[in-house]
C-alpha positions as CSV (number, residue, x, y, z in Angstrom):
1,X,-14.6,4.0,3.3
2,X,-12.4,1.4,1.8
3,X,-10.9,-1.7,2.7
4,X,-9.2,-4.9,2.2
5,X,-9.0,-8.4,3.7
6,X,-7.0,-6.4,7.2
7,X,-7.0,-3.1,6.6
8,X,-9.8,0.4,6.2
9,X,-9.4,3.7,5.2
10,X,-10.9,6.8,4.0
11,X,-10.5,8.7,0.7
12,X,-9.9,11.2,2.8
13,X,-7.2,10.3,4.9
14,X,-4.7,10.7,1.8
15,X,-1.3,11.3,3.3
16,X,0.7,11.3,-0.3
17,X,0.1,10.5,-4.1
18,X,2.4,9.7,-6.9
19,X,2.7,8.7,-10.6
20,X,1.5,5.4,-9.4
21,X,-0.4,4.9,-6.6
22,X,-1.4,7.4,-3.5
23,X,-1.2,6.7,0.0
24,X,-3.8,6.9,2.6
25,X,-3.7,6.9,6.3
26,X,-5.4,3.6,7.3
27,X,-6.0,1.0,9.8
28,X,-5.4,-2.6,10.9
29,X,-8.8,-4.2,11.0
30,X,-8.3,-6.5,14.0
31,X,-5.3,-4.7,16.5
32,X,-6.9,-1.0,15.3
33,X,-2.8,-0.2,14.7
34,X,-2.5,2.7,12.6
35,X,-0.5,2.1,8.7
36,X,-0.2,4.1,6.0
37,X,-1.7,2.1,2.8
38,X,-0.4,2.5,-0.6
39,X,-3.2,1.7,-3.4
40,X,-1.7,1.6,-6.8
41,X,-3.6,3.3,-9.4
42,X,-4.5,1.7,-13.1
43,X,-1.1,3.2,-14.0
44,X,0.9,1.2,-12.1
45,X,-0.5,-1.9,-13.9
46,X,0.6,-0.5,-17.5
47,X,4.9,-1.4,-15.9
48,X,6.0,-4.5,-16.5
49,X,4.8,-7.0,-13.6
50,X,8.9,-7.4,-12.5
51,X,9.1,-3.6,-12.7
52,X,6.1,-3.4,-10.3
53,X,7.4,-6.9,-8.1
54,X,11.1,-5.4,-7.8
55,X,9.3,-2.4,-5.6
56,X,7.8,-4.8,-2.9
57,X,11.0,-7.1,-3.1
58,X,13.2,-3.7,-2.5
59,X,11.1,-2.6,0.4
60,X,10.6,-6.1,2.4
61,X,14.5,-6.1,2.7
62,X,15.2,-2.6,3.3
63,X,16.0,-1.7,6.7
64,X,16.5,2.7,7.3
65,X,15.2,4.8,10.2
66,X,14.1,7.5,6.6
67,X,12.0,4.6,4.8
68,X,8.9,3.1,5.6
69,X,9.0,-1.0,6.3
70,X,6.9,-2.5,4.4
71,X,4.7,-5.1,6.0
72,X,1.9,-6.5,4.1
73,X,1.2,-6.7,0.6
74,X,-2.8,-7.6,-0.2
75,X,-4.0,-7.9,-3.7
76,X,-7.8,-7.4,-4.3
77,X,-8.6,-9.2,-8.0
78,X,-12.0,-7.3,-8.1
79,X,-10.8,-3.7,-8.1
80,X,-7.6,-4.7,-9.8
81,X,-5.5,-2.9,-7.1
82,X,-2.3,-3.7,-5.1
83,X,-2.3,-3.0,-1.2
84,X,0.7,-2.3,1.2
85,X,0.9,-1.7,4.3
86,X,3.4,0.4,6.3
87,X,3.1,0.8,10.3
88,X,2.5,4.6,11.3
């Protein structure tokens, strides 16, 4: 199982991958909610850091039935990964 500060989920529970990151099916520690989790990969960190901040700033403002809203962004120092958090 992994986790951040709000959120667990299991390797297992991957609902998508990419170039950059994959995304796991995952859980709101305190409400139990269900979110989808994207964990960015070592990869992710080799883009510049306004490549890889222009993605988060895109998806707090957009607003489409088709895209996931982005609620949460948690950054764990220790694993060197980048959370976000999208409501299932």
């Amino acid at each position: 199982m992994q986790s951040t500060t709000n959120y667990l989920w299991l390797i297992s529970d991957l609902l998508g991958q990419g170039a950059t990151a994959n995304v796991y099916r995952g859980r709101h520690k305190k409400t139990g909610d269900l979110y989808a989790v994207k964990v960015f990969n070592n990869l992710s960190f080799l883009r510049p850091l306004d490549v890889q901040m222009r993605e988060f700033e895109v998806l707090k403002k957009l607003n489409h039935k088709n895209i996931v809203k982005l609620f949460a962004v948690e950054e764990e120092v220790l694993v060197h990964t980048i959370h976000t958090s999208t409501h299932l």
